[in-house]
C-alpha positions as CSV (number, residue, x, y, z in Angstrom):
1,X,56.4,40.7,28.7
2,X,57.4,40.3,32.4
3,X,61.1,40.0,33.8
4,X,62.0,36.2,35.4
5,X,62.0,37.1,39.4
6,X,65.3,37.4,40.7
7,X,63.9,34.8,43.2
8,X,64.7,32.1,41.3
9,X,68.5,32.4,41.7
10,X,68.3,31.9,45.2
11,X,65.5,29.0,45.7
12,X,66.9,25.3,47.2
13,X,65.8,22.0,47.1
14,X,63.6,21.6,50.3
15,X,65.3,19.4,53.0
16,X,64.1,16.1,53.6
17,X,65.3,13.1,56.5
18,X,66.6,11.0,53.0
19,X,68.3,13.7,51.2
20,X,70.4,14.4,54.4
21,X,71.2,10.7,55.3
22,X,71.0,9.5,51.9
23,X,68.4,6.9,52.7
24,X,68.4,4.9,49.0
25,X,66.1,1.5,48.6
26,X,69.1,-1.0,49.5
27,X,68.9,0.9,52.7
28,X,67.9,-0.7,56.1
29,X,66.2,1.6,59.0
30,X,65.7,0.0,61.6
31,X,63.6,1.3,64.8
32,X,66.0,1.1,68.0
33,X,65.4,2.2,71.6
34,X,66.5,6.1,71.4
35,X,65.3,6.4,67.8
36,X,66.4,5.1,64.0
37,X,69.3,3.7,62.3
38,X,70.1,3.4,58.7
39,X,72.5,0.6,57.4
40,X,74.1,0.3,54.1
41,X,74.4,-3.5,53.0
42,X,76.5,-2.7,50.2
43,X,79.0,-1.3,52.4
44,X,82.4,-3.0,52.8
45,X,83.0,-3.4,56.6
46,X,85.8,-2.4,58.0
47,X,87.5,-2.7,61.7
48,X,86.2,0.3,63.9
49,X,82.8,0.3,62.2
50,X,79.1,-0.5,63.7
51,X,77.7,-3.6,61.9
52,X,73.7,-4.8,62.0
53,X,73.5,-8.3,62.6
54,X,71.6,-11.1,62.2
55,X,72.7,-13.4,65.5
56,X,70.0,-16.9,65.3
57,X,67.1,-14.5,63.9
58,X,67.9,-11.7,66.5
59,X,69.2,-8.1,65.4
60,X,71.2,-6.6,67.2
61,X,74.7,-3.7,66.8
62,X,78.2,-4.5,66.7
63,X,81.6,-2.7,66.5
64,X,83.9,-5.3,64.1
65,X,86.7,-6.0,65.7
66,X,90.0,-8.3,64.7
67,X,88.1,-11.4,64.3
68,X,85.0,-11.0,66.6
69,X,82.3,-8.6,67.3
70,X,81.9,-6.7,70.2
71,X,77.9,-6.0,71.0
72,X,76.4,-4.5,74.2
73,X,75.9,-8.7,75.2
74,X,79.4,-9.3,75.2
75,X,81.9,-10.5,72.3
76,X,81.3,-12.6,69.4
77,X,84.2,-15.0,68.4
78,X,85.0,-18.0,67.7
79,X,82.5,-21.0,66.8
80,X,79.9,-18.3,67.2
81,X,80.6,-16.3,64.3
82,X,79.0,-19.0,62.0
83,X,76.0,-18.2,63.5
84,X,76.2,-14.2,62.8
85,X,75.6,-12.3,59.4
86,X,76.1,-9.0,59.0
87,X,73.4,-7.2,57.2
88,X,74.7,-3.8,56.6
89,X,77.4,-1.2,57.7
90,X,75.5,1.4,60.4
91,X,76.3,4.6,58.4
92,X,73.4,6.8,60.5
93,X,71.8,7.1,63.9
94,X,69.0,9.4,64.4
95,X,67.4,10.2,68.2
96,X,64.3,10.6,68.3
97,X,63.0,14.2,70.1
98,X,60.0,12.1,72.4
């Protein structure tokens, strides 16, 4: 009869890219310029946050604002908001090391 090791007190789940961002299958990852991001759809969105969305088939970030979007194009308001759809709160950017 052997003793358990004392090893197995001390041994950790191994560290993965989804278990630190919490990537689940409603997530979105999207490929962008410097690297990924993840975006929750299920998220409610709130001012302040970074939004993914779906401007006439083109995706593209936004920071929510009081009634408009504010993207790296300019602002979204107006008339023009019945052509965006938000697809998911950003909740994760990863660089990529290239």
């Amino acid at each position: 009869m052997a003793f358990p090791s004392p090893a197995i007190d001390y041994v950790e789940q191994r560290l993965s890219p989804e278990s630190i961002i919490n990537v689940t299958q409603s997530s979105i990852v999207i490929p962008t310029d410097e690297g990924y991001a993840v975006a929750e759809p299920g998220y409610k969105v709130k001012k302040g946050a970074t939004v993914l969305l779906d401007l006439n088939g083109k995706m593209m970030f936004a920071e929510v604002g009081h009634g408009r979007f504010k993207t790296n194009d300019g602002i979204i308001e107006g008339d023009a908001l019945d052509d965006a759809r938000v697809l998911g709160v950003v909740t994760y950017r990863v660089k990529s090391l290239d």
